[in-house]
C-alpha positions, 0 to 999 in steps of 0.5 A: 560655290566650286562643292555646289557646282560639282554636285550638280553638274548635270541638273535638270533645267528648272533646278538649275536657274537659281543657282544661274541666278546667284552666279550673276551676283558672285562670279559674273562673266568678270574674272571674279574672285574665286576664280582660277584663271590659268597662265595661258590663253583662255582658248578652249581646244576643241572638244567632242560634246555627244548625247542622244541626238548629235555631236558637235564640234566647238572651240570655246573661247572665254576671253572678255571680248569673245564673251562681250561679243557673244552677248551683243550678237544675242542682244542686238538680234532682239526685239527692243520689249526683250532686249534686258531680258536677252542680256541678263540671259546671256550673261548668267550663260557666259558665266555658266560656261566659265562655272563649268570650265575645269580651268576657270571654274571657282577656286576649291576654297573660294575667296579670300583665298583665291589662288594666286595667278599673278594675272595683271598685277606685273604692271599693276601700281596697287600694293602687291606685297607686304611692305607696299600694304605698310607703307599705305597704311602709313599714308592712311593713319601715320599715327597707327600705321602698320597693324595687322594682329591677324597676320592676314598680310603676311610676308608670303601673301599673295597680292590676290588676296591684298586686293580683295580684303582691300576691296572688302574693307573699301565697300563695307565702308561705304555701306557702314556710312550711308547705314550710320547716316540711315540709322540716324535718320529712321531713328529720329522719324523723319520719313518720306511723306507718300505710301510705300504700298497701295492697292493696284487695280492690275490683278487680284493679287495686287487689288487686295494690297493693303496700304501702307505709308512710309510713315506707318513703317516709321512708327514702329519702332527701331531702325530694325523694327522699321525693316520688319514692318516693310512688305515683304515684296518690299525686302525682296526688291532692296535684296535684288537691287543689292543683289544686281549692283553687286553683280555689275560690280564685278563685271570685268566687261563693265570695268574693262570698258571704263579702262579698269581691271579687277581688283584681283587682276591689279585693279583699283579696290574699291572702283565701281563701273559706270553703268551709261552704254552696258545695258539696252535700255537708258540709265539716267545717272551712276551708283557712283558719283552721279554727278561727275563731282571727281572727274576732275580731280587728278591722280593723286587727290583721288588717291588722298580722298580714297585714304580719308574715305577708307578712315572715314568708312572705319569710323562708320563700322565702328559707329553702326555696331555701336547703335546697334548694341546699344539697340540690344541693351548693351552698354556702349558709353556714351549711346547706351545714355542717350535714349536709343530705342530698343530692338527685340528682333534679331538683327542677323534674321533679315525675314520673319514670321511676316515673311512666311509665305516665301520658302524656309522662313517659317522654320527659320523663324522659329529659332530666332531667340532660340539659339544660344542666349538673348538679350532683352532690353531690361537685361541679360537672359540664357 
């Protein structure tokens, strides 16, 4: 992103907004990974801004809580109707002032490489070197232990990066097990019994909508043909969805105010944040544990449930590209026996020639199954 942002440093307005857009999603106003975040103080010395029309003087200051309450003057000064609007706002503005900011800006290489600062971890208790990462995955798996073929923890390495491929391997995890138990479910037709789409008497877009069932989506084949029949306002929601809560997960305001850090700044991998008092309007219940299950449980059984939740998230990667390969006509004993059906599309293509109407998928469409080799269900083919 740092490349992107320097070329378009002075963009004009209505180029700008996706790009404000996709930092809400990779650096929020959190110190986010990527991020290079100076020794000192964040307080920005005074700085002389000139155009045609005035000169202003002004002292940025990008701390959390001057940001969190720069966004709670904005917010608190609207209207109820326009209040979510205002903050979503004002957080992609806070986060392109730090964009902007030649000491805060993205690193020049990105994550994982995020540039080693030492913020927040001299009182940290995650792994922080490489004989703490050996001794936690003595914890995880005493059988395996220590292994690392790639070298990634190595004896120099920074405990930046042992946070964010911890926090990586944490959430692809948890994404693996809710998408092997997903797969297992849409795989055997069991589907919600109501429609998914039907016309809406609000405009002429919308009153032409055909109606589609949940079960009509189930009856098209494989997991990943069901994802191609769905509408493609339908993928454009579960995208922005995905999008937002990774953008909240990142939110060092969000984490901050549940007493946590970012986990490159010695927090918790693997921590999401409490979504009750951040935003305007009521969020009825959590992304994660909803229903208070944990918070009750001490210290140290988080700590054990966190380890045989990692082992179990290692197993659900493993299982998922096993369906999907024997979806694709590879042998993977024992699922390439047991029936799983088939899927012609290209798992890596989430749009398709459906979806032409949005920007670029009509070009891309056209070089899926043209790059490389194919796998068809009946074998192999260049």
């Amino acid at each position: 992103l740092g490349p992107v942002i320097g070329a378009l440093r002075h963009p004009q307005p209505s180029l700008l907004l996706p790009f404000a857009m996709l930092s809400l999603s990779l650096c929020t106003v959190s110190l986010a990974n990527g991020l290079r975040v100076p020794a000192t103080s964040l307080m920005r010395a005074p700085t002389v801004r000139t155009n045609t029309v005035s000169m202003e003087m002004e002292t940025l200051d990008l701390t959390f809580a001057a940001a969190d309450a720069r966004i709670k003057a904005v917010v608190d000064a609207e209207p109820s109707k326009t209040k979510s609007a205002a903050m979503c706002s004002r957080m992609t503005a806070e986060n392109m002032k730090r964009i902007y900011d030649e000491d805060v800006g993205p690193a020049s290489m990105g994550p994982p490489f995020t540039e080693a600062t030492g913020l927040g971890w001299d009182t940290s208790t995650e792994p922080k070197n490489k004989a703490d990462m050996m001794a936690l995955a003595k914890l995880q798996n005493p059988v395996l232990g220590f292994w690392d073929p790639l070298n990634i923890v190595s004896d120099d390495v920074s405990p930046e990066t042992i946070g964010w491929f911890r926090h990586a391997e944490i959430k692809h995890g948890r994404v693996a097990m809710a998408g092997f138990v997903g797969y297992c479910v849409h795989a055997n037709g069991i589907h919600f019994p109501w429609n998914i789409q039907a016309p809406l008497p609000w405009s002429s877009v919308t009153s032409d909508l055909p109606t589609i069932s949940f079960g009509d989506i189930a009856a098209a084949g494989s997991p990943g043909d069901m994802w191609d029949a769905l509408p493609t306002a339908g993928k454009l929601q579960i995208l922005l969805v995905v999008g937002f809560l990774e953008m909240h997960g990142e939110n060092s305001i969000a984490l901050e105010a549940d007493g946590q850090k970012h986990y490159v700044r010695g927090g918790k991998p693997g921590y999401y944040p409490s979504f009750q008092g951040r935003y305007p309007h009521p969020v009825p219940l959590d992304l994660w544990d909803p229903f208070g299950f944990t918070k009750k449980m001490s210290a140290e059984r988080k700590e054990e449930a966190l380890r045989a939740e990692v082992n179990n998230g290692r197993f659900a990667m493993i299982g998922l590209f096993g369906l999907l390969s024997a979806s694709k006509g590879l042998i993977v004993p024992p699922l390439d026996g047991i029936g799983i059906a088939q899927y012609s599309g290209e798992y890596m293509a989430p749009f398709t020639a459906a979806d032409s109407a949005l920007p670029f998928v009509k070009s891309m469409s056209g070089l899926i199954g043209n790059l490389g080799w194919t796998l068809e269900p009946q074998g192999l083919s260049l």
